[in-house]
C-alpha positions as CSV (number, residue, x, y, z in Angstrom):
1,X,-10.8,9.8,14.4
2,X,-11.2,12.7,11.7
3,X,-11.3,12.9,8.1
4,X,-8.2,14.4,7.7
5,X,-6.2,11.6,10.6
6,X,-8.1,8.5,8.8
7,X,-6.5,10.0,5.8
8,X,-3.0,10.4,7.2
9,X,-3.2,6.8,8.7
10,X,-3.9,5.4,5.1
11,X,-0.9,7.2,3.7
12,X,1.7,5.6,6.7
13,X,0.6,2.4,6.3
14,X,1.0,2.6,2.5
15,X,4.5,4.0,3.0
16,X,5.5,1.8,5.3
17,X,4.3,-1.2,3.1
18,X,5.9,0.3,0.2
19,X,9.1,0.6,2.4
20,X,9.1,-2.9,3.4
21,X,9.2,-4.1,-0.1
22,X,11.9,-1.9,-1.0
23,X,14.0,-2.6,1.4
24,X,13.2,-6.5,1.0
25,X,13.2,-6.8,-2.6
26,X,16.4,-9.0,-4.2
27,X,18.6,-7.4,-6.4
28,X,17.8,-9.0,-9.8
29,X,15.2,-10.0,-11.3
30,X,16.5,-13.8,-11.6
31,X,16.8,-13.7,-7.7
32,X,12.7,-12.6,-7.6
33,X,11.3,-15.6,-9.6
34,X,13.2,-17.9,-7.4
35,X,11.3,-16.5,-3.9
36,X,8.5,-18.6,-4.9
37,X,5.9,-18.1,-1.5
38,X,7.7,-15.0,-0.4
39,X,6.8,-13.1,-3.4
40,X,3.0,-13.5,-2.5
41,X,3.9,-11.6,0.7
42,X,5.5,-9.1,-1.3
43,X,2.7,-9.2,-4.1
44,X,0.0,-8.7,-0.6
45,X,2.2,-5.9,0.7
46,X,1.5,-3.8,-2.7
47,X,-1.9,-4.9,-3.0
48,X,-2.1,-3.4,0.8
49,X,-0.8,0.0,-0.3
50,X,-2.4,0.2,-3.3
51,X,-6.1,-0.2,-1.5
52,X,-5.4,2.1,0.8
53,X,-4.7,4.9,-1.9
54,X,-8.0,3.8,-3.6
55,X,-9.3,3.8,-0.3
56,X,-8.3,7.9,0.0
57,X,-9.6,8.5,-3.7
58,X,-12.8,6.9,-2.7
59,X,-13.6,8.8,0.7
60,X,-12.4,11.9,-0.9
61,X,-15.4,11.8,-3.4
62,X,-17.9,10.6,-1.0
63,X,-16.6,13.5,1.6
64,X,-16.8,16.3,-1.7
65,X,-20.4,15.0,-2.5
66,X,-22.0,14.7,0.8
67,X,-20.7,18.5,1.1
């Protein structure tokens, strides 16, 4: 797999995790605090997509230096 595909990959899956929370999340605030467990799956979902884009940030320096 390329540079540029690994890349692509990492940006689909944080989407896609970011897309599932969205479309999952409850409408207020009050609503949240009561999903007890399932907001660790939610709270794991953004954690997911945010590593991935630190992920990116990270291989884009390594790829810029070892040029």
């Amino acid at each position: 797999m390329s540079f540029k595909e690994r890349i692509e990959e990492k940006i689909v899956k944080s989407r896609d995790a970011l897309e599932e929370v969205e479309d999952n999340l409850p409408e207020t605030f009050e609503e949240f605090k009561k999903l007890g467990l399932i907001k660790d799956g939610i709270y794991k979902k953004i954690e997911f997509a945010i590593q991935n884009i630190i992920d990116i940030n990270f291989s884009q320096r390594i790829k810029i230096r070892s040029s």
